[in-house]
C-alpha positions in Angstrom: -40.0 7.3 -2.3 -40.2 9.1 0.7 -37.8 11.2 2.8 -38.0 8.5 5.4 -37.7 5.7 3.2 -34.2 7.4 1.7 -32.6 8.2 5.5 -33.8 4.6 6.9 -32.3 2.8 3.8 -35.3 0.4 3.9 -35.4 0.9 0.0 -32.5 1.9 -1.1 -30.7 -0.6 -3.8 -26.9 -1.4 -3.0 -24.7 0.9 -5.4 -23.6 -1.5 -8.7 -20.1 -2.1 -9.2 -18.7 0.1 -11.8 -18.8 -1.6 -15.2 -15.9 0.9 -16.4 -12.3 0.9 -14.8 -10.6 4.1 -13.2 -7.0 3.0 -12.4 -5.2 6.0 -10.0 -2.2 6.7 -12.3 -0.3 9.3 -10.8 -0.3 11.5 -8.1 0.7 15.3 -8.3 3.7 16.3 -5.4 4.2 20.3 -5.1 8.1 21.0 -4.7 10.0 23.8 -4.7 13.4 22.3 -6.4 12.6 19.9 -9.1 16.0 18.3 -9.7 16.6 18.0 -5.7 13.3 15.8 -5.2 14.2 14.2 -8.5 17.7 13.0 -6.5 15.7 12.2 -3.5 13.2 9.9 -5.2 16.0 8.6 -7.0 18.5 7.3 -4.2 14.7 5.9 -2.7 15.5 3.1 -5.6 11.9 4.4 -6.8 11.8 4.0 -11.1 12.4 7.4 -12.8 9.7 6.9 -15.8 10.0 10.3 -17.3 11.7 13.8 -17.6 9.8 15.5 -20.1 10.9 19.6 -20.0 8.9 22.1 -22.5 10.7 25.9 -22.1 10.6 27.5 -19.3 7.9 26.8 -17.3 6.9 23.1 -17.6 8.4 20.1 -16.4 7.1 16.9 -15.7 9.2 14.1 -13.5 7.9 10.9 -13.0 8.8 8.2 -10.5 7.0 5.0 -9.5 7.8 3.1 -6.5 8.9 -0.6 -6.8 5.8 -2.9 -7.1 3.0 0.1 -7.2 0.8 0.4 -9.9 0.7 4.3 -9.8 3.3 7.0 -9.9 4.2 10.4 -8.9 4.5 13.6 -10.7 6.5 16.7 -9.7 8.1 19.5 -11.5 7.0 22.8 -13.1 3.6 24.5 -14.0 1.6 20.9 -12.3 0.1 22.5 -9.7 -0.5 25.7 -7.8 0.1 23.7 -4.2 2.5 25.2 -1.6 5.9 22.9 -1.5 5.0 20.3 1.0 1.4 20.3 1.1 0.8 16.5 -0.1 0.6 14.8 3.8 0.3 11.0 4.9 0.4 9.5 1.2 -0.1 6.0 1.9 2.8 3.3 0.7 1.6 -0.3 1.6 3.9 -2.7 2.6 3.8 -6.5 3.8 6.8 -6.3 6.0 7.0 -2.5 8.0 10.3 -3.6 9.6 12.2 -4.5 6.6 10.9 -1.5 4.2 11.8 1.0 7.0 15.2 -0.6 7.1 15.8 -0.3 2.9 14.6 3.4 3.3 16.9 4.4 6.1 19.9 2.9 4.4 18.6 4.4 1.4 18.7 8.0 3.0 15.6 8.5 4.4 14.8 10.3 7.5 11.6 7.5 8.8 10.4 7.6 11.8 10.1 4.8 14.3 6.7 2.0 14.0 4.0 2.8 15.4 0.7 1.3 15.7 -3.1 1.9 17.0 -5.1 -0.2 19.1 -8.0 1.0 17.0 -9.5 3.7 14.9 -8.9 7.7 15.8 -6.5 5.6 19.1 -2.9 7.5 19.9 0.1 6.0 18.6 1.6 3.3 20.8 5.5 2.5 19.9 6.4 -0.4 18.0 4.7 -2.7 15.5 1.1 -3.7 15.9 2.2 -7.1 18.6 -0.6 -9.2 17.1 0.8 -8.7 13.9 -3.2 -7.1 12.7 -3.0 -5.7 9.2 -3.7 -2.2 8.5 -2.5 -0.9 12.4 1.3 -0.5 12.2 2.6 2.3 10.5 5.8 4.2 10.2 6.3 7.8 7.9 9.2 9.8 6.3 9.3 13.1 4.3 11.1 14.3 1.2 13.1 17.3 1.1 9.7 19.6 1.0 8.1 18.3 3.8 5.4 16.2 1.5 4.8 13.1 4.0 4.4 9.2 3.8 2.8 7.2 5.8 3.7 3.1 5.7 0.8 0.6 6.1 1.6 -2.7 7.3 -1.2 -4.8 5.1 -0.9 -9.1 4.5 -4.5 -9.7 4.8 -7.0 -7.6 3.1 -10.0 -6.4 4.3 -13.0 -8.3 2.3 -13.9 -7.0 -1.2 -10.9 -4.5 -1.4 -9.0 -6.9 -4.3 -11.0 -8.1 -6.7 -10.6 -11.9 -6.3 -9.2 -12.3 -10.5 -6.2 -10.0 -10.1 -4.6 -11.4 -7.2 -1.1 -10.1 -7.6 2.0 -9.7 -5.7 3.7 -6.6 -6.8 7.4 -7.8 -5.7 9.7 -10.4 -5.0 9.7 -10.1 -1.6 5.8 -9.6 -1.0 5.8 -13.0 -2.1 8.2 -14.8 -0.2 6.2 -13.6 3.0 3.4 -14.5 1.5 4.4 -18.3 0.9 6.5 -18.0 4.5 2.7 -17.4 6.1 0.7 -20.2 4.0 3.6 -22.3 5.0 3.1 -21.6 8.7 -0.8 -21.9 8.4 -0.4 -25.0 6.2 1.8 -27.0 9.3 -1.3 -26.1 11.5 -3.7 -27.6 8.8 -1.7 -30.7 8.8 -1.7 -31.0 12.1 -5.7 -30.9 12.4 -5.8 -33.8 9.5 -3.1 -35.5 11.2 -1.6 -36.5 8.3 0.7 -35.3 5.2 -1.3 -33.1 2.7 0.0 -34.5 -0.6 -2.1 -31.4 -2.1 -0.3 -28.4 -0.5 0.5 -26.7 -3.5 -3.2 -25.9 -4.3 -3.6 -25.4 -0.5 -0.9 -23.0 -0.1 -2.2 -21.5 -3.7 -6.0 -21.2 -2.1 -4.6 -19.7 1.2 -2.5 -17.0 -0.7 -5.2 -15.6 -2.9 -7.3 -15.9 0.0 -5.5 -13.6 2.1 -4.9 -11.4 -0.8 -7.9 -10.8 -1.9 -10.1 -10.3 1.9 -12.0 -14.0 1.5 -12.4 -16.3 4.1 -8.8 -18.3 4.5 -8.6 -22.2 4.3 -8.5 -23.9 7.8 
């Protein structure tokens, strides 16, 4: 194959889909006060999984946040990082308003939503008006200055869930997600113009639909 032939992409093959999974488990936070980030994650409502301490100069904290699949680490002899350095770790969310509210009664200092009219645009104030996945945000910081950056996401971007693990990590992710089918679903019967006696395998369609990045029933 020649140079050309690599930098056109005329014959390069699309990249095969990994045959073995690499789950993200836990991320690493530098801090500089262990037990005050462990009381900050803590009054967050996040799941304290482990304290593990071995002498002086190891410790190992571990929180998860309610309905992600990974975690954080902190504590001592983790990582040579300067306090602070972790910046804009993402925390997705279906409903920006609502988790901003639980963290600020929880303690934390979030800033107000924001959203971008597009890729590398400024920040404009207020939630994305079109409701567009993946454009309003809102961040906070922990005691250290490590920051975190909310993503309003409902609808995913095609291929970014694999279609057979359509889950929703929390009570409330759900609820909007049946409040939405339900609103889509009273626009589909009103293009039948009649009651659809099969909405429970509609609204079930229209769910994993959005979930997963397909195209969504009409």
């Amino acid at each position: 194959m020649s140079v050309s032939q690599e930098q056109s992409g005329s014959a390069i093959k699309p990249p095969r889909a990994a045959k073995i999974h690499l789950k993200l488990e836990a991320v690493v936070l530098p801090v500089s006060d262990v037990d005050r980030a462990k009381s900050f994650y803590g009054k967050l409502g996040w799941r304290l999984d482990a304290d593990f301490v071995a002498g002086e100069s190891f410790r190992v904290v571990q929180f998860t946040p309610p309905g992600s699949p990974a975690s954080i680490h902190f504590g001592k002899g983790l990582t040579s990082a300067a306090p602070g350095a972790a910046q804009n770790l993402y925390l997705v969310v279906s409903d920006i308003e609502a988790a901003r509210a639980e963290l600020v009664e929880r303690g934390a200092k979030v800033g107000d939503v924001f959203h971008r009219a597009g890729p590398g645009q400024p920040p404009i104030n207020g939630r994305d008006p079109a409701g567009r996945s993946y454009v309003s945000f809102a961040s906070f910081s922990d005691p250290d200055g490590n920051t975190w950056l909310l993503q309003e996401i409902t609808t995913r971007l095609a291929g970014r869930v694999d279609a057979e693990e359509t889950v929703f990590s929390s009570p409330a992710e759900l609820a909007g997600a049946l409040r939405r089918a339900a609103a889509a679903h009273g626009e589909h019967e009103k293009r039948i113009g009649a009651p659809d006696a099969n909405w429970p395998d509609w609204y079930a369609d229209y769910m994993a639909a959005e979930l997963s990045g397909r195209e969504l029933p009409t």
